[in-house]
C-alpha atoms as one frame of an Amber mdcrd trajectory, in Angstrom:
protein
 -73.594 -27.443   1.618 -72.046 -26.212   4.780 -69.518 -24.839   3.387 -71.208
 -23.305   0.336 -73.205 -21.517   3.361 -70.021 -20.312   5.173 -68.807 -18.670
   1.972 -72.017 -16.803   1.563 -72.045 -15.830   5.120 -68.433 -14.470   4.456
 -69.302 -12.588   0.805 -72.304 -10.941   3.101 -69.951 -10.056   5.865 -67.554
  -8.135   3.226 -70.177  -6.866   1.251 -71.269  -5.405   4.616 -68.114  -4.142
   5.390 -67.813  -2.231   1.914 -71.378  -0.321   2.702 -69.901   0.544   6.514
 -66.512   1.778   4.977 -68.557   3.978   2.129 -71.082   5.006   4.710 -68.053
   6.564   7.055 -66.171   7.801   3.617 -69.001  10.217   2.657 -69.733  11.398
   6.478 -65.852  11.853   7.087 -63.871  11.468   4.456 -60.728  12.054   6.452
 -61.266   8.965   9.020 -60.783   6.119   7.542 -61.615   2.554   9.790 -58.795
   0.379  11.346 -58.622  -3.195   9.735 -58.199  -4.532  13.284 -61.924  -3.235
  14.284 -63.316  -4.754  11.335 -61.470  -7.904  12.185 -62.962  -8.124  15.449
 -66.324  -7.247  14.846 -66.175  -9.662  11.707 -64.935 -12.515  14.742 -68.125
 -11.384  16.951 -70.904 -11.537  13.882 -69.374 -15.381  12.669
């Protein structure tokens, strides 16, 4: 059960990151987000 939660928490957390990263693509399309930001604010939200 624990773990079934954990995986949902993580499918959230990406599907999250997908709406940031499309959100940031149509306001600047030339900027594109470091992996290593993500990363650590992906660390900070577990």
């Amino acid at each position: 059960m624990a773990l079934l939660y954990a995986f949902f928490r993580h499918i959230l957390a990406i599907f999250r990151f997908i709406a940031i990263a499309m959100n940031r693509k149509i306001a600047s399309p030339n900027k594109k987000i470091p992996y290593k930001i993500f990363q650590k604010q992906n660390l900070n939200s577990l």
